[in-house]
C-alpha positions as CSV (number, residue, x, y, z in Angstrom):
1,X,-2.7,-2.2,-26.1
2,X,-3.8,-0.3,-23.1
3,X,-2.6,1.0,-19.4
4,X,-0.1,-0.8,-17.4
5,X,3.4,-0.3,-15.8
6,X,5.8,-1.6,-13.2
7,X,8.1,-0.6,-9.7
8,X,11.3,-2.2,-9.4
9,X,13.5,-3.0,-6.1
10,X,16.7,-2.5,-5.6
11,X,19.5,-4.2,-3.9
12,X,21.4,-1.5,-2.3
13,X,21.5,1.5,-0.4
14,X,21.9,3.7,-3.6
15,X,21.5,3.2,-6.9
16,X,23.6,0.5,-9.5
17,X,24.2,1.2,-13.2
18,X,22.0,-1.6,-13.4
19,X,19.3,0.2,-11.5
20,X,19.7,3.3,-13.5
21,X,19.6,1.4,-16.6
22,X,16.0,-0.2,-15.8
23,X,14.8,2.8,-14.3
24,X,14.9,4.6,-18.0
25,X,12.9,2.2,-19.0
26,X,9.5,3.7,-19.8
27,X,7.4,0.8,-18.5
28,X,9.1,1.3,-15.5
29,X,7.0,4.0,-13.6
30,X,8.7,3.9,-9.8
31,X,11.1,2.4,-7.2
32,X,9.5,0.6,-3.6
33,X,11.7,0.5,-1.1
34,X,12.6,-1.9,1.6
35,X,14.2,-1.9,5.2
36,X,17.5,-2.9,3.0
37,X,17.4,0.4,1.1
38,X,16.3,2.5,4.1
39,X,19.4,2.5,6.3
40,X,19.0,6.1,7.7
41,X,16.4,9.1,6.9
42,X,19.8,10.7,5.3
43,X,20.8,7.9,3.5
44,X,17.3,7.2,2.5
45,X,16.5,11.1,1.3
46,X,20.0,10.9,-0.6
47,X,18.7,7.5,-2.8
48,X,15.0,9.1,-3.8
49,X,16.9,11.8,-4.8
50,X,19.4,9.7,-7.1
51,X,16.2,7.9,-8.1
52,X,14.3,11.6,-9.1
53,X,17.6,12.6,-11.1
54,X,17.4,9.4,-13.6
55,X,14.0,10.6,-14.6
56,X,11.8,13.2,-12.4
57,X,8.4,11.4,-13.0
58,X,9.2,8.1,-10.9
59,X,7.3,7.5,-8.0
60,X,9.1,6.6,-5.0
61,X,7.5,4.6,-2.4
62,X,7.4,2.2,0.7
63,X,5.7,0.4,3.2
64,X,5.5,2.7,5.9
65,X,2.1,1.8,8.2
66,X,3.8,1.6,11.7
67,X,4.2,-0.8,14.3
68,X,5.7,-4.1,12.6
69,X,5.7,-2.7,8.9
70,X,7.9,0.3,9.0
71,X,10.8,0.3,6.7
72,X,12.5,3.4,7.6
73,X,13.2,3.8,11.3
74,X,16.6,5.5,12.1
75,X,15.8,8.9,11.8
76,X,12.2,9.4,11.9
77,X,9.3,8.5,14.6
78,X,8.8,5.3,15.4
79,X,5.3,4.5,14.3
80,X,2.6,2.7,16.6
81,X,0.5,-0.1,14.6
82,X,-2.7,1.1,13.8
83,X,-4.5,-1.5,16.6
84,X,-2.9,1.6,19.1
85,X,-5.5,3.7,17.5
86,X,-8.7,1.1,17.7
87,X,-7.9,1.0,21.5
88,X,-7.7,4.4,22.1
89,X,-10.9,4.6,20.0
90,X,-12.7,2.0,22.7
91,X,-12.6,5.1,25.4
92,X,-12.6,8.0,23.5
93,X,-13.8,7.6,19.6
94,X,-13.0,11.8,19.2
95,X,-9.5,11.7,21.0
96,X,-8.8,8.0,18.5
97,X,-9.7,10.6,15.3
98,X,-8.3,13.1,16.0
99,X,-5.0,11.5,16.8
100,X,-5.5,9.0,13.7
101,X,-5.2,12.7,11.7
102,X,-2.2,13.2,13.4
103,X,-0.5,10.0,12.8
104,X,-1.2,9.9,9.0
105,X,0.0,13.5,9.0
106,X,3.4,12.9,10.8
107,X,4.1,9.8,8.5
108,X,4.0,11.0,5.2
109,X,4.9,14.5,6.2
110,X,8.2,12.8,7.2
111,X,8.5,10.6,4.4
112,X,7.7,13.9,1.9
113,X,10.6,15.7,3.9
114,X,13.2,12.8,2.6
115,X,11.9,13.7,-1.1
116,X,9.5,9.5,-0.7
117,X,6.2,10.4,-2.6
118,X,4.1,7.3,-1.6
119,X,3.4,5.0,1.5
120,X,1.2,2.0,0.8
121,X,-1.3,2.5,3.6
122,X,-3.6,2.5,5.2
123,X,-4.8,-1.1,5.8
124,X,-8.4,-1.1,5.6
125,X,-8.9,-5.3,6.7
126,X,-10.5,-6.3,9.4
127,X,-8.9,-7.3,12.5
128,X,-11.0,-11.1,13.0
129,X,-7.9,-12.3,15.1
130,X,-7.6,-14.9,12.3
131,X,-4.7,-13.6,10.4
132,X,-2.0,-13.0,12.3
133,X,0.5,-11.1,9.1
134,X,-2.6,-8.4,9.5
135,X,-3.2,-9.0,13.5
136,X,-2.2,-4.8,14.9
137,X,-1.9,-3.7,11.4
138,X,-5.6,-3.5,11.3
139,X,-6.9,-0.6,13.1
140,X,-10.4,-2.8,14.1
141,X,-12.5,-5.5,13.7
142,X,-15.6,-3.5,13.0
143,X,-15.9,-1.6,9.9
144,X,-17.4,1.3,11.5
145,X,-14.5,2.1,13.7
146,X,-11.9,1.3,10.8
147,X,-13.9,3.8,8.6
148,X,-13.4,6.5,11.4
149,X,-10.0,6.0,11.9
150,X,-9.0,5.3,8.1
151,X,-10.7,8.4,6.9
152,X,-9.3,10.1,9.6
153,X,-5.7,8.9,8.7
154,X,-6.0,9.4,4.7
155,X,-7.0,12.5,5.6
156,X,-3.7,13.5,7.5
157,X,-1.7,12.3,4.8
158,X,-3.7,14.2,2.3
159,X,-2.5,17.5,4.3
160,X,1.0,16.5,4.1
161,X,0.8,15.8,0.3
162,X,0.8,12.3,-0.4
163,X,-1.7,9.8,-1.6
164,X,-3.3,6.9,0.1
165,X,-3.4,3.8,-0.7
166,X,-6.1,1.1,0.7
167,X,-5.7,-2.5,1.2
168,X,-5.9,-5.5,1.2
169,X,-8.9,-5.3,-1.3
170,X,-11.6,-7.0,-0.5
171,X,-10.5,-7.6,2.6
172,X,-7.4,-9.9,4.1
173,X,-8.9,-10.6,8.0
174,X,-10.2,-13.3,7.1
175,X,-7.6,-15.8,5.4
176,X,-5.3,-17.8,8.0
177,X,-2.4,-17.6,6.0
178,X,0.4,-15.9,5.4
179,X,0.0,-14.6,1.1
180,X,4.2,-13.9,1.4
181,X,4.0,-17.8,2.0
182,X,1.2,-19.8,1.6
183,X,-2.0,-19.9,-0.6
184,X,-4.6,-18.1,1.3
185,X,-8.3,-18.9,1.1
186,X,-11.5,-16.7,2.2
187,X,-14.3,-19.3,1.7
188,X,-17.3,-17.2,2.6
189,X,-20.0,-15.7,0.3
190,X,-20.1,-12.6,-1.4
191,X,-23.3,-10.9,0.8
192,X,-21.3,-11.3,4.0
193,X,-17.9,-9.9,2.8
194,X,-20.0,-6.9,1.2
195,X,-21.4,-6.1,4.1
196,X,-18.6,-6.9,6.8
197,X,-15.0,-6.7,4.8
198,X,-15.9,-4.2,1.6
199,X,-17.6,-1.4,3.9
200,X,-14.0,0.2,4.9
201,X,-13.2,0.2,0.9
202,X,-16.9,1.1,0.1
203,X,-16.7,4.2,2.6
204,X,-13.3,5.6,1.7
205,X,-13.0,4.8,-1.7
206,X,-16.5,7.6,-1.5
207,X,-14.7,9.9,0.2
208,X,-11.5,10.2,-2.4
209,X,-9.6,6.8,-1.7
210,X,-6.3,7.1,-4.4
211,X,-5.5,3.9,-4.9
212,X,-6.0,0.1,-3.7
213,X,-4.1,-2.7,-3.5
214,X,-5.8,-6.4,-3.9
215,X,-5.2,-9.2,-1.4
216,X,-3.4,-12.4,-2.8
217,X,-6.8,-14.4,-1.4
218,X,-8.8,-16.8,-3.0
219,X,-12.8,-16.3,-2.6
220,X,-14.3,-19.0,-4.4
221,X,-17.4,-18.3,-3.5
222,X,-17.4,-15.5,-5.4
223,X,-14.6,-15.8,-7.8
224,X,-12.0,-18.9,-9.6
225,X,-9.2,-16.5,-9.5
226,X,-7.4,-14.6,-6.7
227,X,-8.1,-11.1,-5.9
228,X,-5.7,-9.7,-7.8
229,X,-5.7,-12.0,-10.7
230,X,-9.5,-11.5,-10.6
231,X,-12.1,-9.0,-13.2
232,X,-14.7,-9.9,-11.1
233,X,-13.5,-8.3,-8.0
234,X,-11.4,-5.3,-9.8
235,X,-13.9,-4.6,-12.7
236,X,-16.6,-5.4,-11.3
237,X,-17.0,-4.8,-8.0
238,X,-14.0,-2.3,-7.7
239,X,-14.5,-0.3,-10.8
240,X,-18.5,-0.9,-11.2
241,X,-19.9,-0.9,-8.2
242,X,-18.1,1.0,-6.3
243,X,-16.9,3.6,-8.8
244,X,-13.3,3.5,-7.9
245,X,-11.6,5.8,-10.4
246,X,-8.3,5.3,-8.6
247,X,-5.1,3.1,-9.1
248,X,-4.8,-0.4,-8.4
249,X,-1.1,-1.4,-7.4
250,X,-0.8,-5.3,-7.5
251,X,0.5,-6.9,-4.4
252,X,4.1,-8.1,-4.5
253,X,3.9,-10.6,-7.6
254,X,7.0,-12.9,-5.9
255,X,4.8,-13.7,-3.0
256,X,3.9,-17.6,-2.7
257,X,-0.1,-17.0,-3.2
258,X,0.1,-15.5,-6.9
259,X,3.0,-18.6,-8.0
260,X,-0.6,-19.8,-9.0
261,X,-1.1,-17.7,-12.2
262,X,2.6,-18.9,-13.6
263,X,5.7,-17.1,-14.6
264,X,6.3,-13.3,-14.2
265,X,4.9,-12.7,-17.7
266,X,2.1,-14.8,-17.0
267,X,1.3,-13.1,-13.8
268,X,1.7,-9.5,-15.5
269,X,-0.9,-10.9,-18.0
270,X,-3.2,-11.8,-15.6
271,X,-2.8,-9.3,-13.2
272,X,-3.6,-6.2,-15.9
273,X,-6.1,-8.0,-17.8
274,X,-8.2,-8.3,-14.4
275,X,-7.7,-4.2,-13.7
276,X,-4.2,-3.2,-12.6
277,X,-2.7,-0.5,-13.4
278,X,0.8,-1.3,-11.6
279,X,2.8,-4.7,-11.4
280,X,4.9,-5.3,-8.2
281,X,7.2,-8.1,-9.0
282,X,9.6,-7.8,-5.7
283,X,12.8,-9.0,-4.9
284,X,13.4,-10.7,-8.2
285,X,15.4,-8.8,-10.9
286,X,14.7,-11.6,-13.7
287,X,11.5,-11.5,-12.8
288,X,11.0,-7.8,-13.0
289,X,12.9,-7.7,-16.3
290,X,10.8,-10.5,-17.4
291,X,7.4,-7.8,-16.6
292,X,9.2,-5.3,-18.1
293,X,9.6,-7.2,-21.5
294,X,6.5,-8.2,-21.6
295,X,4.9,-4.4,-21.3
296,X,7.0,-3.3,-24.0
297,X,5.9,-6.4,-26.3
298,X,2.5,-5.8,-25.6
299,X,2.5,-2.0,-26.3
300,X,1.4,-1.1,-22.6
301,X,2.1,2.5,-21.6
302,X,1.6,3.9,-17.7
303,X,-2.5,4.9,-16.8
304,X,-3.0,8.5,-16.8
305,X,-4.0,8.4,-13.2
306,X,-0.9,7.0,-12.0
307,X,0.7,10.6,-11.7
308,X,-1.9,11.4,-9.1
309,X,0.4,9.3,-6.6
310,X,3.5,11.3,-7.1
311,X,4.3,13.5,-3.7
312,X,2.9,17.2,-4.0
313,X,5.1,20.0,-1.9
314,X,3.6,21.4,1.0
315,X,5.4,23.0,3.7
316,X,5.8,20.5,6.9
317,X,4.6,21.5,9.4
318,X,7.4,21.3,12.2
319,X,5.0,22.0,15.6
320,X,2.9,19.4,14.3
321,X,5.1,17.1,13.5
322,X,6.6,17.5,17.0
323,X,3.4,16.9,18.6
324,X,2.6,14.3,16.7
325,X,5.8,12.3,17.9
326,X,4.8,12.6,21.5
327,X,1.1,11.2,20.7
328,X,2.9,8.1,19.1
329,X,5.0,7.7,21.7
330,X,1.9,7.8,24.1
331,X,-0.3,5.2,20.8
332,X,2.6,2.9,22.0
333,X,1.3,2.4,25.7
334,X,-1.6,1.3,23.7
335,X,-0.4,-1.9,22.6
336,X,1.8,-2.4,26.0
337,X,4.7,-0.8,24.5
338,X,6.2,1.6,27.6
């Protein structure tokens, strides 16, 4: 019927029959890990390697941004949020680059090392002081300075082979809610969120943006659905006006702002027949069963993009990485971290 697939969760710390069992599942196209599953960077290298061995074309991933959303931390650099790097940018817009570069580098040159292919990052919203589940893990409230530092972060991770990932399409700074929780509504037009919100997506998504992931937000201004659930803001603002050639990753389909669309199935419905290409139904087997069912009914097979987001090797970098764990450690002092 067309392009559409699914990452699973697990519960554990390696992998169940259970686990192996879904993973051959051919709708099934990767594994996103969480701060249960990441106990060390051994133990964590150990599962995406059990993961690989079921079938070498899953995608491994995780939310790795820094600051409050890191799910690996025992055994590799403790991340600053990305606010660190909008400060820095106040006194000295080069030095904030540069070490933006850096930062992007050292995280998924770390996470490539433990055999992870994908983070889900950068975070491209704008920092309003609105939201606080965004709050430091926007780097900025203007969308100059978030272009700078974004571009400059994508293209660190770029040299250390992974793929980038914006979101939280078209923007999530402005919403005072919590999506994991609450309904969240943006009620402003479409004129002002092009021109304030979108120009972060707009910039990147020119310069070689991967993928994007929609915000859970309701814009009724400008669309009856949320985001994600939405044609008009993945067809045809995402894929018409703004060309994006890319992959769009759903946000997590448990979360309490897309209960709105129904059931799993319903929600897997919605969500691909707006423009995703991959369904994240987290923390809910049935309900990940229940979108895998549905795929296979429905004839659905993976996009032919989505192999783009798998790691590529390239050789870390071991001086760089080292110097890029002192600059976080200084990115911290930032934020008053000492």
């Amino acid at each position: 019927m067309g392009f559409g697939a699914l990452f699973i969760d697990i519960d554990g710390t390696s992998l169940s029959d259970a686990d192996r069992e879904l993973l051959l599942c051919p709708q099934v196209a990767g594994v996103i890990l969480f701060g249960r599953n990441t106990q060390s960077a051994e133990q964590t290298a150990q599962l995406a390697a059990e993961i690989h061995a079921v079938r070498d074309d899953l995608i491994v991933s995780v939310d790795q941004e820094g600051g409050r959303v890191q799910r690996l931390r025992d055994g590799v650099t403790r991340l600053p949020p990305m606010a660190a790097l909008g400060c820095l940018y106040q006194r000295d817009a080069d030095k904030a680059q540069g070490a933006a570069r850096e930062v992007g580098y050292l995280m998924a040159a770390e996470l490539r090392s433990l055999g992870v292919d994908l983070s889900f990052a950068p975070v491209l919203d704008l920092d309003y002081g609105r939201n606080t589940v965004i709050g430091d893990r926007a780097f900025a409230l203007k969308s100059d300075e978030i272009v700078a530092l974004a571009g400059a972060f994508v293209a660190g991770m770029h040299e250390a082979g992974m793929a980038a990932t914006g979101k939280h399409f078209p923007g999530h700074g402005w919403a005072d809610a919590d999506t994991h929780s609450s309904d969240a509504v943006d009620d402003r037009d479409f004129d002002e969120i092009w021109e304030q919100d979108l120009v972060p997506f707009r910039k990147l998504v020119d310069a070689g943006l991967d993928a994007v992931m929609p915000a859970h937000v309701l814009y009724p201004a400008c669309s009856d659905q949320p985001a994600g659930f939405s044609a008009f803001w993945l067809q045809d603002v995402l894929r018409t006006r703004l060309a994006f050639e890319g992959v769009i990753f759903s946000d997590d389909l448990t979360m309490k702002a897309a209960h709105a669309a129904g059931g799993y199935a319903q929600r897997a419905e919605m969500a691909l027949s707006a423009g995703c290409d991959v369904l994240l139904p987290c923390n809910n087997r049935e309900g990940a069963l229940e979108v895998a069912e549905y795929l296979a009914a429905h004839d659905f097979n993976p996009s032919p993009s989505l192999p783009g987001m798998r790691g590529k090797t390239v050789a870390c970098d071991q001086e760089r990485m080292a110097r890029g764990a002192v600059l976080c450690a200084e990115l911290w002092q930032e934020v008053g971290d000492v």
